[in-house]
C-alpha positions in Angstrom: 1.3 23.4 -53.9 -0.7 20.6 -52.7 -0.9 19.6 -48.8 -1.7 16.8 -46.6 -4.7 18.4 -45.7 -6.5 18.7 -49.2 -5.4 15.0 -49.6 -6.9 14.1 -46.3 -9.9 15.7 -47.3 -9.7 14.3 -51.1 -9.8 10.9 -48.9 -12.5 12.5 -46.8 -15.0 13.4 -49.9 -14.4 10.0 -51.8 -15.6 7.7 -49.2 -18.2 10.1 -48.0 -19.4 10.1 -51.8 -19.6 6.2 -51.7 -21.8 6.2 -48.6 -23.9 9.1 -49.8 -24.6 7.0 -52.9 -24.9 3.6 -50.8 -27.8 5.0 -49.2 -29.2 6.8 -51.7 -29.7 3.1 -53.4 -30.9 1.7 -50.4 -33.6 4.5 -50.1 -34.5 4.7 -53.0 -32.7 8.2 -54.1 -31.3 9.3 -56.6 -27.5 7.3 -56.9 -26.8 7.4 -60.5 -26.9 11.4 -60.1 -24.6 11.2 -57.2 -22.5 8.9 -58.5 -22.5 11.0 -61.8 -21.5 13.9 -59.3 -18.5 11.8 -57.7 -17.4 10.8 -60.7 -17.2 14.4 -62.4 -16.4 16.2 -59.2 -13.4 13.5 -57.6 -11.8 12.2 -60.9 -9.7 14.0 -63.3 -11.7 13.0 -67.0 -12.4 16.3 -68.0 -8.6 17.5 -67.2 -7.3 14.6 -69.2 -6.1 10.6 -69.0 -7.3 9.2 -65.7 -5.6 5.4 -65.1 -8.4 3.3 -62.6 -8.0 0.2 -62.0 -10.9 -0.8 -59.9 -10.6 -3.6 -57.3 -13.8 -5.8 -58.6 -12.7 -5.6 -62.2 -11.5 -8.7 -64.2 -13.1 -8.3 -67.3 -13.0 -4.7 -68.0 -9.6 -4.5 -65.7 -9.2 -0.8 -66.7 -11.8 2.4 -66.4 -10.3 4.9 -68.8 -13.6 6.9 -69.0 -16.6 8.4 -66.8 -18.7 5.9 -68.8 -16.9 3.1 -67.7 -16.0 4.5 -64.0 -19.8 5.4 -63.6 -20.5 2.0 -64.4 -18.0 0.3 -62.0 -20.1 2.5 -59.2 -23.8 2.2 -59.8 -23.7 -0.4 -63.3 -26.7 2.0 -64.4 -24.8 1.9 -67.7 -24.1 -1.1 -69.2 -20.6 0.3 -70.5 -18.8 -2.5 -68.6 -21.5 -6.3 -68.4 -19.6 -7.2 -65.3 -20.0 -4.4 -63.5 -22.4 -5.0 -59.9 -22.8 -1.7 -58.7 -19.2 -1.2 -55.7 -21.0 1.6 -54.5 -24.3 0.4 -54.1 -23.6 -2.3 -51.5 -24.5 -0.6 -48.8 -21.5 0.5 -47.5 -21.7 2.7 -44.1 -18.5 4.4 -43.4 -15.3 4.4 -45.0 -12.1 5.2 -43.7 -9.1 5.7 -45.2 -5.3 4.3 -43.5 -2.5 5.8 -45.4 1.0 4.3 -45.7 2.5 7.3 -46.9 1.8 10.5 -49.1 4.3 11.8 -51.5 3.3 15.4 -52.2 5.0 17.0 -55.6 4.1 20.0 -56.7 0.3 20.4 -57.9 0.0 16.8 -57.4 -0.1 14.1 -54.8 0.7 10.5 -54.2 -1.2 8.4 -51.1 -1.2 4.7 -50.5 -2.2 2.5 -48.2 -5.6 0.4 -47.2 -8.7 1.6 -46.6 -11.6 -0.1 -44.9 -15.4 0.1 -46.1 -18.0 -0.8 -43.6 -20.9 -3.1 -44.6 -24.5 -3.1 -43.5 -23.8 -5.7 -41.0 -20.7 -3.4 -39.4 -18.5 -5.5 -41.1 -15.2 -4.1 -42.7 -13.6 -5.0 -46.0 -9.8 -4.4 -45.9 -8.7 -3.4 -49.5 -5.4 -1.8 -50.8 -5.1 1.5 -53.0 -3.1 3.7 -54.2 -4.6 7.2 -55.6 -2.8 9.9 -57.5 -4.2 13.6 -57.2 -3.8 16.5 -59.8 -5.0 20.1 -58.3 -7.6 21.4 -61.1 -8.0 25.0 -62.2 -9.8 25.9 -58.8 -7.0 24.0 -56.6 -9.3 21.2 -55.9 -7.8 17.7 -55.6 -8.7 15.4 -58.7 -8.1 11.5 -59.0 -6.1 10.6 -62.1 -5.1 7.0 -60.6 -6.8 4.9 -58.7 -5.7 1.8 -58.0 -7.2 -0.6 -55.5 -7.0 -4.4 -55.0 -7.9 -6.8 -52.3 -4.8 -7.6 -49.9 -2.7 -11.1 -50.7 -4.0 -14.0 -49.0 -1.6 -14.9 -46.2 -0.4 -18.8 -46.1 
């Protein structure tokens, strides 16, 4: 049975993995393996479908693959052209503000907004809903993830 606290720590691990790899860039590390080992270790593409919809995609709307989510992250890849690199734009923190989780078994529902902080302490407001499948070991897995940026208000 999945709990509140693995998705809260699911939540915890993803943005800390965007940061980790943020820096890496801007140091000079190695991102692509981090974001390799944030795609493989977070998302659900060995267990089976994953449905991503990332928030910067138009083109490529959908990330059905590690190929094509790895892109969306670092764009080390070329698997999608109009991929930039999201996690290589030197985000700081990230935090997550869930509306509500829906727990169900060995899997998990969150939605909500969470809030990326840029280099200049700024932070970007976007909208996501993930879903989480427990693998073999009990860890949390992504096999949603959709995010978007909120409506404009008139």
């Amino acid at each position: 049975m999945v709990s509140l606290v693995e998705v809260k720590e699911a939540q915890r691990a993803w943005g800390e993995g965007i940061v980790a790899i943020a820096t890496a860039h801007t140091n000079g590390g190695d991102y692509i393996g981090l974001a390799t080992d944030h795609v493989n270790t977070l998302y659900a593409y060995q267990m089976g479908p994953v449905l991503f919809k990332p928030t910067l995609a138009a083109t490529d709307q959908f990330r059905p693959t590690f190929q094509t989510a790895l892109s969306y992250f670092v764009a080390s890849n070329n698997a999608c052209p109009e991929d930039q690199g999201f996690a290589i734009r030197g985000w700081t923190n990230v935090r997550f503000e869930n509306s509500d989780v829906i727990i169900d078994g060995n899997t998990a529902l969150a939605m909500g907004n969470y809030f990326f902080t840029s280099q200049e302490g700024l932070e970007i407001k976007v909208e996501y809903t993930f879903g989480y499948i427990a693998d073999e070991n009990g860890g949390l897995r992504i096999q949603l993830h959709h995010s978007s940026m909120p409506a404009e208000s008139n």
